[in-house]
Jmol script that loads the backbone (N, CA, C; Angstrom):
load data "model"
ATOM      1  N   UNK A   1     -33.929  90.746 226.414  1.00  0.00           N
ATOM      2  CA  UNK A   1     -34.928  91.793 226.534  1.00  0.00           C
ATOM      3  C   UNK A   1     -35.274  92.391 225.163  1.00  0.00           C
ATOM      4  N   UNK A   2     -33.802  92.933 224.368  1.00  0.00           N
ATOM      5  CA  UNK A   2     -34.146  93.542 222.586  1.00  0.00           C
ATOM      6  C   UNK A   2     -35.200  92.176 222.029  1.00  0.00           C
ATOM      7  N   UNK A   3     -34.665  91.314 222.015  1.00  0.00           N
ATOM      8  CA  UNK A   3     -35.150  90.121 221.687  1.00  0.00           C
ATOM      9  C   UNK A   3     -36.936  89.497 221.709  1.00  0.00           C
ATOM     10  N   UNK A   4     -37.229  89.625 223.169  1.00  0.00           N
ATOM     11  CA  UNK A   4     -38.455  89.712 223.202  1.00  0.00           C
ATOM     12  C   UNK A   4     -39.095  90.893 223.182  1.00  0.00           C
ATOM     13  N   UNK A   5     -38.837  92.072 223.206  1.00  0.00           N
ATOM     14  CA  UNK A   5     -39.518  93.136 222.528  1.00  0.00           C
ATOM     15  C   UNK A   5     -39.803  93.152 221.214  1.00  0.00           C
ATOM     16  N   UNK A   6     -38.527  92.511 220.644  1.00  0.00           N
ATOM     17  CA  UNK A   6     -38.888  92.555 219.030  1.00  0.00           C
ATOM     18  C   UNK A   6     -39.786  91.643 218.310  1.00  0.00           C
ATOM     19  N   UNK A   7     -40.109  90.600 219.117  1.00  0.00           N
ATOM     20  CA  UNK A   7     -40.733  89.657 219.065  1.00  0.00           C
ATOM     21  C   UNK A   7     -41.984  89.873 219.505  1.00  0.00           C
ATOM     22  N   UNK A   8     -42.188  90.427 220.252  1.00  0.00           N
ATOM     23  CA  UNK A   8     -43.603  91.481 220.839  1.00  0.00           C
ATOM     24  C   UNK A   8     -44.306  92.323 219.874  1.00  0.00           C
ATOM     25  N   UNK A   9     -43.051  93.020 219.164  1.00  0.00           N
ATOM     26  CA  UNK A   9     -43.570  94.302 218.375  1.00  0.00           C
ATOM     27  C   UNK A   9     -43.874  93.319 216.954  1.00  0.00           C
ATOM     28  N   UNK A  10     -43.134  92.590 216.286  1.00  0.00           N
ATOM     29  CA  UNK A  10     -43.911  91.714 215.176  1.00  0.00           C
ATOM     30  C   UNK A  10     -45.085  90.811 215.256  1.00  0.00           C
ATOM     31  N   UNK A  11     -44.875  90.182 216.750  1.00  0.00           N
ATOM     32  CA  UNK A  11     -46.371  89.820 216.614  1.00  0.00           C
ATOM     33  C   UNK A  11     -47.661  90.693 216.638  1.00  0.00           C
ATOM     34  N   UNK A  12     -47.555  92.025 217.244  1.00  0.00           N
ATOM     35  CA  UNK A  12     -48.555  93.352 217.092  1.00  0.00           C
ATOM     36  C   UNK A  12     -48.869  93.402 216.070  1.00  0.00           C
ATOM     37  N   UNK A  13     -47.799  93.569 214.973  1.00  0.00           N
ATOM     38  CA  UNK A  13     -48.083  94.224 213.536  1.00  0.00           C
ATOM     39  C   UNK A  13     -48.759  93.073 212.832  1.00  0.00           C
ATOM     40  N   UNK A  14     -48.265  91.688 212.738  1.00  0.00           N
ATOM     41  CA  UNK A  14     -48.587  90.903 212.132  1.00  0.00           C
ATOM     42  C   UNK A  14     -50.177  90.855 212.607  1.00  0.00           C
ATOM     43  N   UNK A  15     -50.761  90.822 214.245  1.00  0.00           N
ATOM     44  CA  UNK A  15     -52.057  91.228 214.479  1.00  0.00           C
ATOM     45  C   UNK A  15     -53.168  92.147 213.929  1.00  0.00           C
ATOM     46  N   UNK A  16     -52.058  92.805 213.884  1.00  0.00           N
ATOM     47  CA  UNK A  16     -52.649  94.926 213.203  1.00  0.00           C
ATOM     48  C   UNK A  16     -52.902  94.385 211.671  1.00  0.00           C
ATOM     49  N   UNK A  17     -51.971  93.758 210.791  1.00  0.00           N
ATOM     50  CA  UNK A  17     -52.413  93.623 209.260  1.00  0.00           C
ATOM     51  C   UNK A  17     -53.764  92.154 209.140  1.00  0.00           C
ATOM     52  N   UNK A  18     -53.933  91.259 210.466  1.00  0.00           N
ATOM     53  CA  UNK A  18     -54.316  90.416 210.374  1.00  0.00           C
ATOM     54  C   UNK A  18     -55.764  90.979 210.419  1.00  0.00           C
ATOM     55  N   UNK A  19     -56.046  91.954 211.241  1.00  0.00           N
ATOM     56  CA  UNK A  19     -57.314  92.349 211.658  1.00  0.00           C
ATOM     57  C   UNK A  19     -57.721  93.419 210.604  1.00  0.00           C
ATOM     58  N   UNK A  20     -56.428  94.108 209.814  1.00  0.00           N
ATOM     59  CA  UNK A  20     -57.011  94.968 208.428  1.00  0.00           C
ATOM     60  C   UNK A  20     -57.398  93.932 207.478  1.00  0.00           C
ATOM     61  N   UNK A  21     -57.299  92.935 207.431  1.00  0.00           N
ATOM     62  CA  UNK A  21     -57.748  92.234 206.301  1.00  0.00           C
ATOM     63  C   UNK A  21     -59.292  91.656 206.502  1.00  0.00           C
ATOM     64  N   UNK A  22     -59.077  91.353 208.005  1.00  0.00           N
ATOM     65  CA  UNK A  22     -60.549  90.397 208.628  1.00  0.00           C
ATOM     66  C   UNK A  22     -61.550  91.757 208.348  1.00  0.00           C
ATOM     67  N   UNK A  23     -61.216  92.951 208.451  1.00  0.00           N
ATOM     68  CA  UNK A  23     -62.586  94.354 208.711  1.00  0.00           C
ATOM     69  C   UNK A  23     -62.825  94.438 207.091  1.00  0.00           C
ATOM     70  N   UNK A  24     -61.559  94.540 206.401  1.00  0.00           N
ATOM     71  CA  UNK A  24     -62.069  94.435 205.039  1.00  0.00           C
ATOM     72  C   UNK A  24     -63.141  93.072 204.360  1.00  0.00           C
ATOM     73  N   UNK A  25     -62.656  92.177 204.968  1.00  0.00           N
ATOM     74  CA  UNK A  25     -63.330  91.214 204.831  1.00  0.00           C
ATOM     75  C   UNK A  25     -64.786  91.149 205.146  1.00  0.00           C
ATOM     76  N   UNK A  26     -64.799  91.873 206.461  1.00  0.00           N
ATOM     77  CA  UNK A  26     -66.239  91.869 206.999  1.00  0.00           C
ATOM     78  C   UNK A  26     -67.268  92.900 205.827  1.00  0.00           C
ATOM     79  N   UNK A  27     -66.530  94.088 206.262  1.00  0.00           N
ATOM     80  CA  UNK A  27     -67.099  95.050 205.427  1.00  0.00           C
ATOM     81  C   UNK A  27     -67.395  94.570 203.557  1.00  0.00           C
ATOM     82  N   UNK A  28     -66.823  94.062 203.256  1.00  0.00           N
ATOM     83  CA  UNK A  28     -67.440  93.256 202.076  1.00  0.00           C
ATOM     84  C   UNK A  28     -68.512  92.589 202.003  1.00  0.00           C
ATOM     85  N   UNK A  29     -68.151  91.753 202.784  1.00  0.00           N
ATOM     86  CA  UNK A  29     -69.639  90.411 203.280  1.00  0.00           C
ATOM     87  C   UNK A  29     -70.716  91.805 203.754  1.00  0.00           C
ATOM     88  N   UNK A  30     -70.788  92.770 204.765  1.00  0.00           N
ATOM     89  CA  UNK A  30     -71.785  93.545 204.831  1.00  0.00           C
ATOM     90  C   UNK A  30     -71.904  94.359 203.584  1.00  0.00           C
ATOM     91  N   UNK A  31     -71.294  95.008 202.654  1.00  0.00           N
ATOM     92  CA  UNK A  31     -72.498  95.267 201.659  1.00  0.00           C
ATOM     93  C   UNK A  31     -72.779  94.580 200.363  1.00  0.00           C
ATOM     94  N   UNK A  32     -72.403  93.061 200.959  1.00  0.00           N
ATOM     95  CA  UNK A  32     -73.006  92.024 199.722  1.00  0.00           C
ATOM     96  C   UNK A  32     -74.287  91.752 200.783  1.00  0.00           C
ATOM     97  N   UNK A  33     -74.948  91.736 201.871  1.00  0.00           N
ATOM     98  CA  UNK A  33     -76.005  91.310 202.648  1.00  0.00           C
ATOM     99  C   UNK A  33     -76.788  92.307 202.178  1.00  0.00           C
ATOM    100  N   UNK A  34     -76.164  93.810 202.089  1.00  0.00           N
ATOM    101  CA  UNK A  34     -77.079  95.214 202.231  1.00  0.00           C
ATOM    102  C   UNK A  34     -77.755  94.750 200.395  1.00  0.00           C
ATOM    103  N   UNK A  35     -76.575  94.685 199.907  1.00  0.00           N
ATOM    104  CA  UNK A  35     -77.507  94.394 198.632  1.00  0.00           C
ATOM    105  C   UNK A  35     -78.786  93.462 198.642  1.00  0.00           C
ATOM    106  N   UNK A  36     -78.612  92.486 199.012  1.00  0.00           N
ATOM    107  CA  UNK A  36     -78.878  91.404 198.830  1.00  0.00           C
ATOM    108  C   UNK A  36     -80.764  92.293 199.688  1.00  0.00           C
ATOM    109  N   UNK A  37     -80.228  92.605 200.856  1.00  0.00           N
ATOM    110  CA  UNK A  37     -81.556  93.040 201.468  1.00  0.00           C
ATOM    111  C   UNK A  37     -82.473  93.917 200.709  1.00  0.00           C
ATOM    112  N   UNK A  38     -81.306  95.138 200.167  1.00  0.00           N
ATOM    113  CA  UNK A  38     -82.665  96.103 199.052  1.00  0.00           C
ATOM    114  C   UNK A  38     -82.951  95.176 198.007  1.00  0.00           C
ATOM    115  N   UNK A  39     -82.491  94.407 197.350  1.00  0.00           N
ATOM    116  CA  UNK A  39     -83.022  93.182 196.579  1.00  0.00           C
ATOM    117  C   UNK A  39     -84.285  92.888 197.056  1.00  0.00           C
ATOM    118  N   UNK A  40     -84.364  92.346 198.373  1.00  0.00           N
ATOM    119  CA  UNK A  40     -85.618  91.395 198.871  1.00  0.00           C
ATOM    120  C   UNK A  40     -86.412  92.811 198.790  1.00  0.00           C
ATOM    121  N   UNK A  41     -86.434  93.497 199.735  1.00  0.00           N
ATOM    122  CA  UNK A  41     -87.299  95.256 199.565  1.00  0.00           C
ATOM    123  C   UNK A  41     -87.649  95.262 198.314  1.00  0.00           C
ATOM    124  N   UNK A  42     -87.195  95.543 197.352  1.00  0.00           N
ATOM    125  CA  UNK A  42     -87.900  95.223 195.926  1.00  0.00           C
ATOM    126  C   UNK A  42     -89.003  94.382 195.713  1.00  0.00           C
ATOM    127  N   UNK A  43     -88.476  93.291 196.087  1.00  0.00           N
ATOM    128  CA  UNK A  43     -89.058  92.116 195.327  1.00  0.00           C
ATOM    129  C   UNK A  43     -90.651  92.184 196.608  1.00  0.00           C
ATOM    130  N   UNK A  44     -90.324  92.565 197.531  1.00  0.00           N
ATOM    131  CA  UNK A  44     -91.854  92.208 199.035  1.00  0.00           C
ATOM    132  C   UNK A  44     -92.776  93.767 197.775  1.00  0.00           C
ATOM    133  N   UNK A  45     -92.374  94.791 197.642  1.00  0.00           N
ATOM    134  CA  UNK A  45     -92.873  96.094 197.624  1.00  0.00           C
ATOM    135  C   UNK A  45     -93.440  95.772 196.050  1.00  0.00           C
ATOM    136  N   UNK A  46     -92.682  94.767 195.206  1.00  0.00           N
ATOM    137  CA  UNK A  46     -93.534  94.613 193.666  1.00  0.00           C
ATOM    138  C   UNK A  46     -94.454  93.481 194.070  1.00  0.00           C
ATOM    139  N   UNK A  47     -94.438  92.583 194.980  1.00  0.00           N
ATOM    140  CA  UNK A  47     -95.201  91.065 195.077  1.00  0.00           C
ATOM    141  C   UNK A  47     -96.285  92.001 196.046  1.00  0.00           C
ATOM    142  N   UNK A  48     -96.191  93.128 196.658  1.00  0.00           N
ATOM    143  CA  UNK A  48     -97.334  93.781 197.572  1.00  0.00           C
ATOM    144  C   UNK A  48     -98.190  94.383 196.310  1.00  0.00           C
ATOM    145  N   UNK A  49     -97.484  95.385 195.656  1.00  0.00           N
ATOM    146  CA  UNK A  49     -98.372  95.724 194.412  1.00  0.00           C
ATOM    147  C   UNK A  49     -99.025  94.801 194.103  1.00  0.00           C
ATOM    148  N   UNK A  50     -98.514  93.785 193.348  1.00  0.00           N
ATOM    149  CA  UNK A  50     -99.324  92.687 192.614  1.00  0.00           C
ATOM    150  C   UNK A  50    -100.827  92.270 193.208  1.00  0.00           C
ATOM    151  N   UNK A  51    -100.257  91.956 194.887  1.00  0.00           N
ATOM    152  CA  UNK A  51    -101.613  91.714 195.252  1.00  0.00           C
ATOM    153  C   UNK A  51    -102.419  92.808 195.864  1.00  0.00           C
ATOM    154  N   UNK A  52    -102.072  93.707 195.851  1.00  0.00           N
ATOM    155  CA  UNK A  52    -102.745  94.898 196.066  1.00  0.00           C
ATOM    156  C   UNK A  52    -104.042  95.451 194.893  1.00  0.00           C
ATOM    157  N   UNK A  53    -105.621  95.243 195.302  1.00  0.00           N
ATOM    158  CA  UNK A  53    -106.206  95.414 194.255  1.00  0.00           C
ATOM    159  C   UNK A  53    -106.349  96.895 193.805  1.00  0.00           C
ATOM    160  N   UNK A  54    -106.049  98.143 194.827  1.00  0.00           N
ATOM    161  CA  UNK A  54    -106.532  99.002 194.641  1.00  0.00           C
ATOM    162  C   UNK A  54    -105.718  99.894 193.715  1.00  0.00           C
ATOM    163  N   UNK A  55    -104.387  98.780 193.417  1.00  0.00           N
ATOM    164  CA  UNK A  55    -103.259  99.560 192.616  1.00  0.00           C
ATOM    165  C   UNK A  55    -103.848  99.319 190.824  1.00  0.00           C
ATOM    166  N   UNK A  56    -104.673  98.894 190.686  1.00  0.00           N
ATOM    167  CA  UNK A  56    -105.756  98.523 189.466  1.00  0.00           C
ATOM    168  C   UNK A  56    -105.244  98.260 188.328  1.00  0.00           C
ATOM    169  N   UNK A  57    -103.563  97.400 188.348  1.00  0.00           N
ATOM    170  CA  UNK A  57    -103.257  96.875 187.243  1.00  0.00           C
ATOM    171  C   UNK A  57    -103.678  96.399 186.119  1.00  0.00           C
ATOM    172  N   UNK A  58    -103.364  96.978 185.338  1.00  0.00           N
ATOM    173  CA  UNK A  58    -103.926  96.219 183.588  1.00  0.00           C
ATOM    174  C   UNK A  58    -103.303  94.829 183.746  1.00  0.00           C
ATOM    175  N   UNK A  59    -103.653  94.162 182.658  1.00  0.00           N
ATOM    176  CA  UNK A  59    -103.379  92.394 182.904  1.00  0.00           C
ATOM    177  C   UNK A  59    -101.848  92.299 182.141  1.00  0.00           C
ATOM    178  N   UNK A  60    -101.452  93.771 181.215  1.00  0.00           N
ATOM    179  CA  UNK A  60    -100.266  93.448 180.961  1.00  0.00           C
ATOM    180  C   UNK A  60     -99.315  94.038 181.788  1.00  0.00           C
ATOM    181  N   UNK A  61     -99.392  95.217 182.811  1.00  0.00           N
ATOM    182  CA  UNK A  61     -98.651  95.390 183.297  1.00  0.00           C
ATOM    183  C   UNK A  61     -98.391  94.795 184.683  1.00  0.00           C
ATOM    184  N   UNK A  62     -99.485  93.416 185.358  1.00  0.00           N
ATOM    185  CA  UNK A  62     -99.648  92.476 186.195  1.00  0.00           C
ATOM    186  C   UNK A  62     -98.524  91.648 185.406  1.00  0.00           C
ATOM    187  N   UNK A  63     -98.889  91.078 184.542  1.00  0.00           N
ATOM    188  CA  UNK A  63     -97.463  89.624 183.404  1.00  0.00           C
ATOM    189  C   UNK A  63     -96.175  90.577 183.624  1.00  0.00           C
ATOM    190  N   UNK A  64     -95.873  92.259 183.092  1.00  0.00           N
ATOM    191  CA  UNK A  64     -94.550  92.533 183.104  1.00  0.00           C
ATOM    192  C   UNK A  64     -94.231  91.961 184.853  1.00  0.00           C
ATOM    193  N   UNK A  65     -94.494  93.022 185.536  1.00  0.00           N
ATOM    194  CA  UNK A  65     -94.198  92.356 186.469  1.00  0.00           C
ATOM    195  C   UNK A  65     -93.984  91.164 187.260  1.00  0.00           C
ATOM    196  N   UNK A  66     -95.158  90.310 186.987  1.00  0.00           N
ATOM    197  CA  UNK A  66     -94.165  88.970 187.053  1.00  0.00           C
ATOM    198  C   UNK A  66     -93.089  88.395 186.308  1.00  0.00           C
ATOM    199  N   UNK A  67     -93.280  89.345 185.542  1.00  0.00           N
ATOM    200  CA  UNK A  67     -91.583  88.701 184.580  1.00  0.00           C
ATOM    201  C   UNK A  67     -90.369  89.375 185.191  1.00  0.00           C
ATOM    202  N   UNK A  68     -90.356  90.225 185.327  1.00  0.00           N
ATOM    203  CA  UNK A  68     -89.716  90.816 186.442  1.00  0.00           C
ATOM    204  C   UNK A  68     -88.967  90.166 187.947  1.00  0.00           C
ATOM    205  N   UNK A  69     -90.362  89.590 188.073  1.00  0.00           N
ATOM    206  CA  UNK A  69     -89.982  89.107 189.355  1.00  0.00           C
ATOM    207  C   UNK A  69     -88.954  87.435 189.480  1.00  0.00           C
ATOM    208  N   UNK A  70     -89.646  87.067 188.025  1.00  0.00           N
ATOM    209  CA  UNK A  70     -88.391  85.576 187.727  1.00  0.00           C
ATOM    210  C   UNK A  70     -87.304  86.089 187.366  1.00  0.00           C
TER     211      UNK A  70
END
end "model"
wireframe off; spacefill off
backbone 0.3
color backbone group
């Protein structure tokens, strides 16, 4: 009975540290995506300017921005 309780209670913990590592894990991978997304938000909101005529870019600050955007 001590025996398989104790054997009960280490496999819990070993569960409990298995699943702190997997949330850390996750939670990493989610704010390398979040980056990754305000990245793209950038890049749609400067490529909308660009073609946006009424934003009445000069021809050099049309080139910065595409330099920008490579």
């Amino acid at each position: 009975d001590i025996i398989s309780i104790d054997r009960n209670t280490r496999y819990n913990q070993d569960k409990a540290v298995t699943l702190i590592h997997e949330e850390k894990s996750l939670t990493k991978g989610l704010e390398e995506e979040d980056a990754h997304i305000d990245n793209l938000k950038e890049v749609l909101d400067n490529v909308n300017k660009l073609t946006d005529p009424s934003q009445g870019l000069s021809l050099g600050q049309f080139a910065q921005m595409f330099r920008e955007l490579q």
